[in-house]
N, CA, C and O atoms as CSV, one atom per row, in Angstrom:
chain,resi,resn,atom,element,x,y,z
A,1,UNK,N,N,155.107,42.417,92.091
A,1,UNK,CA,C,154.914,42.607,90.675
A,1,UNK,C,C,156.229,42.359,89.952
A,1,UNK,O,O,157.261,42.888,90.365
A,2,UNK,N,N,156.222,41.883,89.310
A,2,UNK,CA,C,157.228,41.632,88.157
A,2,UNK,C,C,157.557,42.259,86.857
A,2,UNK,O,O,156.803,41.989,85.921
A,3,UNK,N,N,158.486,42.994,86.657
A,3,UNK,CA,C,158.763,44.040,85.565
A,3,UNK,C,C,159.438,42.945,84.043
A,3,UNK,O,O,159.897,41.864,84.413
A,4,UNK,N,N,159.471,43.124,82.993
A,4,UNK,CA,C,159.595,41.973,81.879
A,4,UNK,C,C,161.400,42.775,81.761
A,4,UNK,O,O,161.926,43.887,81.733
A,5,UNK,N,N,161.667,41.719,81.735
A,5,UNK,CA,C,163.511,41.464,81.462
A,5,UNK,C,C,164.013,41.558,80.069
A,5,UNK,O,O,163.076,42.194,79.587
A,6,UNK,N,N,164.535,41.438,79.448
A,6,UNK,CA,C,165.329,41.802,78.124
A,6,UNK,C,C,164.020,41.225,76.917
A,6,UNK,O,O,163.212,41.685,76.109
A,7,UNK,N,N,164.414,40.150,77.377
A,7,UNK,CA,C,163.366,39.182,76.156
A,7,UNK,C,C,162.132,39.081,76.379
A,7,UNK,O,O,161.515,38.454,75.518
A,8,UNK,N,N,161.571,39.461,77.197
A,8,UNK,CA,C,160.023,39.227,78.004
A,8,UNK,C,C,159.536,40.782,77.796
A,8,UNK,O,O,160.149,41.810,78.086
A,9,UNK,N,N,158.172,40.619,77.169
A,9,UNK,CA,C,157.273,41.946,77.131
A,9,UNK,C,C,155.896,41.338,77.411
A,9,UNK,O,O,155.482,40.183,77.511
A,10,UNK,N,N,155.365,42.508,77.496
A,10,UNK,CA,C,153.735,42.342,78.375
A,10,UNK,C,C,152.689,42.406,77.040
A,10,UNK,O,O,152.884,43.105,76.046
A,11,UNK,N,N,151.684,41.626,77.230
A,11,UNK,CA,C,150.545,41.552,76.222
A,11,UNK,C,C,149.152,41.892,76.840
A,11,UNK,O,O,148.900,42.210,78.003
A,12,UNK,N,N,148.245,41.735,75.693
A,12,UNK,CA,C,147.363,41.632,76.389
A,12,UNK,C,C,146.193,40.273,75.877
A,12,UNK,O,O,146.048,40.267,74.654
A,13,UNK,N,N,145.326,39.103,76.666
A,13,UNK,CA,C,144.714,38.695,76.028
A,13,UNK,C,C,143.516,38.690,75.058
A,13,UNK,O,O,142.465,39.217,75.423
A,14,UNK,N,N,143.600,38.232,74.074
A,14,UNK,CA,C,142.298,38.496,72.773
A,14,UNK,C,C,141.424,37.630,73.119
A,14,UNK,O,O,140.262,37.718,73.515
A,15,UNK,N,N,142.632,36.168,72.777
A,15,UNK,CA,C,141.261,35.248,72.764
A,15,UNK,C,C,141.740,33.595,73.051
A,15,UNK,O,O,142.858,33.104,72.895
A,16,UNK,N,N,140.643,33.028,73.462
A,16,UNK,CA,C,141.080,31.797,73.817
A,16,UNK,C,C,141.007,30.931,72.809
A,16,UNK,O,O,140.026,30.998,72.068
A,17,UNK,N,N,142.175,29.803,72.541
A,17,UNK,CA,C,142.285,29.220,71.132
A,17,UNK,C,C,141.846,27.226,71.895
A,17,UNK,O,O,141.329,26.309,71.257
A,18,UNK,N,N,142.095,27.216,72.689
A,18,UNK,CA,C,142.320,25.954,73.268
A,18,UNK,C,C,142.507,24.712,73.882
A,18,UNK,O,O,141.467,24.070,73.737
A,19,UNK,N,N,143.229,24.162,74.413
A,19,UNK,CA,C,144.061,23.341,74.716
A,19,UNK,C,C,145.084,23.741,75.110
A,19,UNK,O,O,146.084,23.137,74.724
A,20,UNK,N,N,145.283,25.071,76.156
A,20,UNK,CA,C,145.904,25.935,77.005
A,20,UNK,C,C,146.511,27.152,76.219
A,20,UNK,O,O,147.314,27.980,76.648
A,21,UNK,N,N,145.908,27.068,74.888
A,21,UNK,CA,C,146.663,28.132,74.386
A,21,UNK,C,C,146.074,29.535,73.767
A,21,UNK,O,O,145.341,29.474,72.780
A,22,UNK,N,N,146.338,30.544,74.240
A,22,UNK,CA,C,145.317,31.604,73.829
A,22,UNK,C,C,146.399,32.774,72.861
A,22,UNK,O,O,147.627,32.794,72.773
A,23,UNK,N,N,145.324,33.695,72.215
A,23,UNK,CA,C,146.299,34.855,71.385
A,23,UNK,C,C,146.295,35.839,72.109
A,23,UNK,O,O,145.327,36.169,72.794
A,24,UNK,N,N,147.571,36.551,72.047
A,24,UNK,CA,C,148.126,37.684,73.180
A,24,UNK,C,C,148.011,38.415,72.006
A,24,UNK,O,O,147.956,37.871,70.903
A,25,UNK,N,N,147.965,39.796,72.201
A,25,UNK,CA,C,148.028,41.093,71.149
A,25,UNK,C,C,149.235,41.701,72.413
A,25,UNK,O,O,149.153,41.741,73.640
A,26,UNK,N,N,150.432,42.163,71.367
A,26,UNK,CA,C,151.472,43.015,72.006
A,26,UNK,C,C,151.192,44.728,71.980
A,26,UNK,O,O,150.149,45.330,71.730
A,27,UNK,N,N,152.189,45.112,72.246
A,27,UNK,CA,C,152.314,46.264,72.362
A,27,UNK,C,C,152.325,47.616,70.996
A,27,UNK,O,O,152.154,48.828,70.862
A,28,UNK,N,N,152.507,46.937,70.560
A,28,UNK,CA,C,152.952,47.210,68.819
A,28,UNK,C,C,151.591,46.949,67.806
A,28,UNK,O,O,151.502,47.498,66.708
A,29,UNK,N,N,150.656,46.118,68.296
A,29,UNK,CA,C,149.426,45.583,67.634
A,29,UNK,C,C,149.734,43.842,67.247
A,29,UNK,O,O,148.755,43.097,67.204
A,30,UNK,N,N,150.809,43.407,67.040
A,30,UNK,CA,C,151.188,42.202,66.421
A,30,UNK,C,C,150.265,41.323,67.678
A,30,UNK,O,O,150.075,41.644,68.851
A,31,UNK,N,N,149.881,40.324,67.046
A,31,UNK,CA,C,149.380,38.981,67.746
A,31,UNK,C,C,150.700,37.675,67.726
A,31,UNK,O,O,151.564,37.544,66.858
A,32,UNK,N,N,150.536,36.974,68.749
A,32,UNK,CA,C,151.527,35.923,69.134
A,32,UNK,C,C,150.357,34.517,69.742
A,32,UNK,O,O,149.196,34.524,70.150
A,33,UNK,N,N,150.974,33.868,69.615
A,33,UNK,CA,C,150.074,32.462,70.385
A,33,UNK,C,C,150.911,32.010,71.254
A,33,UNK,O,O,152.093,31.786,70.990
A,34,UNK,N,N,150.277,31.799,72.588
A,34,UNK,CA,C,150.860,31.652,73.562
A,34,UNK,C,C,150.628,30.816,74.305
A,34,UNK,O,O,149.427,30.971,74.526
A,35,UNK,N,N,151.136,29.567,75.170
A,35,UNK,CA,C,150.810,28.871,75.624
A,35,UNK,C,C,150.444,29.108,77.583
A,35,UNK,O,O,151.256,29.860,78.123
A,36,UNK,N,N,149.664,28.695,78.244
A,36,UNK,CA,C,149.681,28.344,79.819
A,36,UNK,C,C,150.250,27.578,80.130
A,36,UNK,O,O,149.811,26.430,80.063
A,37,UNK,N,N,151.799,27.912,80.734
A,37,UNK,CA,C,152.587,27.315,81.659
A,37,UNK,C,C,152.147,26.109,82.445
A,37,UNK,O,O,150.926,26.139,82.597
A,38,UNK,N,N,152.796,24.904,83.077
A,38,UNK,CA,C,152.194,24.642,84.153
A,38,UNK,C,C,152.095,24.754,85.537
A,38,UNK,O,O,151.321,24.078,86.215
A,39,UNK,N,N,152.946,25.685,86.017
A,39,UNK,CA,C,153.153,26.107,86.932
A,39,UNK,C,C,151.854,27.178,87.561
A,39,UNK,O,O,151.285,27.181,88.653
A,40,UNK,N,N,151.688,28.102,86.269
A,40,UNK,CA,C,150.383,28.825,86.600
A,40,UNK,C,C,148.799,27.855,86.500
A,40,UNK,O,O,147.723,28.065,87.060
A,41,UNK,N,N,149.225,26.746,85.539
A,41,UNK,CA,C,147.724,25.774,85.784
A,41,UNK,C,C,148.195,25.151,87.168
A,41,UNK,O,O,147.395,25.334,88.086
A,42,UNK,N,N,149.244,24.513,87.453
A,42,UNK,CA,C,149.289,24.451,88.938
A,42,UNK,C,C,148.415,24.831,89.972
A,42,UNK,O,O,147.642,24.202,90.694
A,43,UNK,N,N,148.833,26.407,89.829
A,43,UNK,CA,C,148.216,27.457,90.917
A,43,UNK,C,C,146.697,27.314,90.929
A,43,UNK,O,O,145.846,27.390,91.815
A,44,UNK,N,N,146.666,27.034,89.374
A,44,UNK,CA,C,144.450,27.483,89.185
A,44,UNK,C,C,144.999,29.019,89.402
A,44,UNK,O,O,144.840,29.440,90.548
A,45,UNK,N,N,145.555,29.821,88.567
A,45,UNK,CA,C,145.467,31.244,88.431
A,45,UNK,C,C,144.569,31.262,87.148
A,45,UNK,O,O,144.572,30.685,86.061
A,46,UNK,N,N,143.831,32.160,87.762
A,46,UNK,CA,C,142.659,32.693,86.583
A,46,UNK,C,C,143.276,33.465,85.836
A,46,UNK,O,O,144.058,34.357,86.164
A,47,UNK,N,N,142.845,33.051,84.490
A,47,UNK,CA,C,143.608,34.148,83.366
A,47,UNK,C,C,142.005,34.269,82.785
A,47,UNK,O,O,141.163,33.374,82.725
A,48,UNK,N,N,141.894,35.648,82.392
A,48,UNK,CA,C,140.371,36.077,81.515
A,48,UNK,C,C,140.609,36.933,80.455
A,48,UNK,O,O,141.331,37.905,80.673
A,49,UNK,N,N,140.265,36.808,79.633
A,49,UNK,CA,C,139.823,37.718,78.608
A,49,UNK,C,C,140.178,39.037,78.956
A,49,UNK,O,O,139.395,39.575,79.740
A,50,UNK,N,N,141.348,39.842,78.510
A,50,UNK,CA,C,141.837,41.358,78.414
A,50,UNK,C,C,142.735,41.488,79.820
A,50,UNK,O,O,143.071,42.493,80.447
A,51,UNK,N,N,142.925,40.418,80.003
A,51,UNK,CA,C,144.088,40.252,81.257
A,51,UNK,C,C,145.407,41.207,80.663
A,51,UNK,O,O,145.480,41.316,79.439
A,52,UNK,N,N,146.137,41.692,81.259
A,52,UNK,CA,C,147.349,41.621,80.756
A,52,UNK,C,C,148.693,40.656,81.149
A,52,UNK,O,O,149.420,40.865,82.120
A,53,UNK,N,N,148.777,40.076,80.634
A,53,UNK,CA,C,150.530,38.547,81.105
A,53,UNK,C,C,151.515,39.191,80.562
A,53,UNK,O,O,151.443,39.957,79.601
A,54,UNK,N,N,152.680,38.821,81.314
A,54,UNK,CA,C,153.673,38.779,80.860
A,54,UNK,C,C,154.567,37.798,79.736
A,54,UNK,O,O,153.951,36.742,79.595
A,55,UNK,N,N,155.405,37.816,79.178
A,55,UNK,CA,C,155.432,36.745,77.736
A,55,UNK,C,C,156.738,36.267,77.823
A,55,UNK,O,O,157.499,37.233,77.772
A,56,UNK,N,N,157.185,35.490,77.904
A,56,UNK,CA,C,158.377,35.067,77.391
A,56,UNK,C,C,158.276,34.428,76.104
A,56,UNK,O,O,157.817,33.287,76.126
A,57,UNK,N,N,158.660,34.993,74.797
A,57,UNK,CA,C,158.760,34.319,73.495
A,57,UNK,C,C,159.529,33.266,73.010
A,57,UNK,O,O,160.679,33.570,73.326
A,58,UNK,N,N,159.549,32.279,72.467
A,58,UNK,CA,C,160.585,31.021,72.173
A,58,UNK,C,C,161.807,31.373,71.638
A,58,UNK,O,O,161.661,32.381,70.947
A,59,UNK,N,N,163.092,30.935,71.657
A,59,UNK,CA,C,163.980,31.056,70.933
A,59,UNK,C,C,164.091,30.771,69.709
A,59,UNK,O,O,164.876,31.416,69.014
A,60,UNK,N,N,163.133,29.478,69.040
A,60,UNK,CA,C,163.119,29.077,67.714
A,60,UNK,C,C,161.965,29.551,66.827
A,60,UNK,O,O,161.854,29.424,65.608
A,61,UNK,N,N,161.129,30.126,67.704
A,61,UNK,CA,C,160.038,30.689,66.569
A,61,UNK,C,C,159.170,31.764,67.337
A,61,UNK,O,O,158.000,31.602,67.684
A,62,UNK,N,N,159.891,32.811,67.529
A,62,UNK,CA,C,159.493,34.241,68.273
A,62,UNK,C,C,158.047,34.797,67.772
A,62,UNK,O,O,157.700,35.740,68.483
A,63,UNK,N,N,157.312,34.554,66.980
A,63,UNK,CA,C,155.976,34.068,67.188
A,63,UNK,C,C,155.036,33.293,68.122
A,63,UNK,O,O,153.808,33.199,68.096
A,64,UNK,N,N,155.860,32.813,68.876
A,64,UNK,CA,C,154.909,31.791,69.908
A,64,UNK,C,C,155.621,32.044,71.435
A,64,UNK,O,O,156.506,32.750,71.917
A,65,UNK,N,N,155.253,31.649,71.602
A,65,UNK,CA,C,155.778,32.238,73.667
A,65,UNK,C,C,154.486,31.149,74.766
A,65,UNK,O,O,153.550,30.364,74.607
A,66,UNK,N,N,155.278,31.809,75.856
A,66,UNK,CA,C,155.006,30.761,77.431
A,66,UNK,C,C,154.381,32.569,78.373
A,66,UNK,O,O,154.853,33.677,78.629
A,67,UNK,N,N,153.072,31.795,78.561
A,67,UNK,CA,C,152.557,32.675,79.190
A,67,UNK,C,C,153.629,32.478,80.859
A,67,UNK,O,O,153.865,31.349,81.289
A,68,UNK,N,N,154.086,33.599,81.500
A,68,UNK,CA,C,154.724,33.256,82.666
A,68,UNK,C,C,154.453,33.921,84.111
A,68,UNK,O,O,154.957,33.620,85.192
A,69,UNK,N,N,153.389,35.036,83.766
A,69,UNK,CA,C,152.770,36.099,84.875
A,69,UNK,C,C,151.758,36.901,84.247
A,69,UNK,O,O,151.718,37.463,83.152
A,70,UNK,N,N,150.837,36.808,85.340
A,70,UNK,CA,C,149.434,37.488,85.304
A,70,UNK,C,C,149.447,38.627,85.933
A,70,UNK,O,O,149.431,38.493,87.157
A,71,UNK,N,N,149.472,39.809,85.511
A,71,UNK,CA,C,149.057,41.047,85.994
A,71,UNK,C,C,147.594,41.405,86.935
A,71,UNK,O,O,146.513,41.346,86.349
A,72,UNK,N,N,147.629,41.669,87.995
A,72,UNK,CA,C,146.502,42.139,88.881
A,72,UNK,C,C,146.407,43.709,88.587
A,72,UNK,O,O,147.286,44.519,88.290
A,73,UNK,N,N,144.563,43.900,88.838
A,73,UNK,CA,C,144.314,44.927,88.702
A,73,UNK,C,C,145.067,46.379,89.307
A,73,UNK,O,O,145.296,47.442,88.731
A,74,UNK,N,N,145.297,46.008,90.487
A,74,UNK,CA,C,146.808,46.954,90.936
A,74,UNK,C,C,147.970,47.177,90.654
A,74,UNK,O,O,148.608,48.050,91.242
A,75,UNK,N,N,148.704,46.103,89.271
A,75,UNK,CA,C,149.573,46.529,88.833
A,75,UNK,C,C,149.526,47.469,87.426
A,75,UNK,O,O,150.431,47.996,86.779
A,76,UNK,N,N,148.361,47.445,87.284
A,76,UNK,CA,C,147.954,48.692,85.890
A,76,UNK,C,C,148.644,49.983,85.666
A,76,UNK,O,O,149.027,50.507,84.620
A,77,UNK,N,N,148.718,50.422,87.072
A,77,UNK,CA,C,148.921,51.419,86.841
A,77,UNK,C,C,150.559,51.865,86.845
A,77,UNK,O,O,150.867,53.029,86.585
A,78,UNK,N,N,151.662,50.758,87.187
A,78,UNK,CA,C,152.583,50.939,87.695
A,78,UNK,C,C,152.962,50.434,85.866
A,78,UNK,O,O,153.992,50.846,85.335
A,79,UNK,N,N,151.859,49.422,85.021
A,79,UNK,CA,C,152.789,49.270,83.816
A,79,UNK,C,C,152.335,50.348,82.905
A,79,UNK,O,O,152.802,50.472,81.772
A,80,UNK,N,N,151.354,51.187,83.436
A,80,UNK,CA,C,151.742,52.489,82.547
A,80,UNK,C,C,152.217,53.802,82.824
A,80,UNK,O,O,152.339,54.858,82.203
A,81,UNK,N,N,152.486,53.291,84.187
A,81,UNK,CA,C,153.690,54.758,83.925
A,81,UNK,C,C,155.391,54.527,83.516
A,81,UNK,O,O,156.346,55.281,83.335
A,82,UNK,N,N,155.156,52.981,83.483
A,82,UNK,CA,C,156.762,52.889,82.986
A,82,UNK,C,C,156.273,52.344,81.356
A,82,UNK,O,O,156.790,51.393,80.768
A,83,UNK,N,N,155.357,53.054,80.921
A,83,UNK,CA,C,155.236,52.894,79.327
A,83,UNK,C,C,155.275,51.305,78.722
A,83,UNK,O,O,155.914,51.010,77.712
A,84,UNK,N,N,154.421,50.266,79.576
A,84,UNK,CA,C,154.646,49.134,79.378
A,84,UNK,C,C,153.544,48.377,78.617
A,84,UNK,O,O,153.563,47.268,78.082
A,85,UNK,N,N,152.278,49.594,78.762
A,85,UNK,CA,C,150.649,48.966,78.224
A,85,UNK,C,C,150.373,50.149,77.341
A,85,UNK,O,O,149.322,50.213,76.705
């Protein structure tokens, strides 16, 4: 499991917009648009509806971000006891 680093926070997905790109709702309530990496289309990792990912946001327009990790149902519980969901 992977814990989010300085600039990276965890979302959760709303909704699918796309052409790889879906809206994350943060932690705070704010929505962001976010793109699928290709590394995770690579894999064929399933991302669904109320997933929670991890985010890395852009440097030029912190509104938008790179989806970069998918949370499994076994890590739920480890991102709320460190107050992360």
């Amino acid at each position: 499991m992977r814990i989010p680093k300085n600039d990276e926070y965890v979302g959760k997905i709303v909704e699918f917009l796309g052409g790889g790109k879906v809206k994350i709702e943060k932690k705070d309530g704010t929505c962001i648009i976010c793109r699928i990496v290709g590394r995770i289309r690579a894999k064929k990792i399933q991302i669904r509806m109320n997933d929670y990912v991890l985010i890395k946001p852009w440097s030029i327009e912190p509104d938008k971000g790179d989806i970069i990790w998918r949370y499994i149902q076994a890590d739920f519980g480890i991102l709320q006891r460190n107050n992360l969901i």
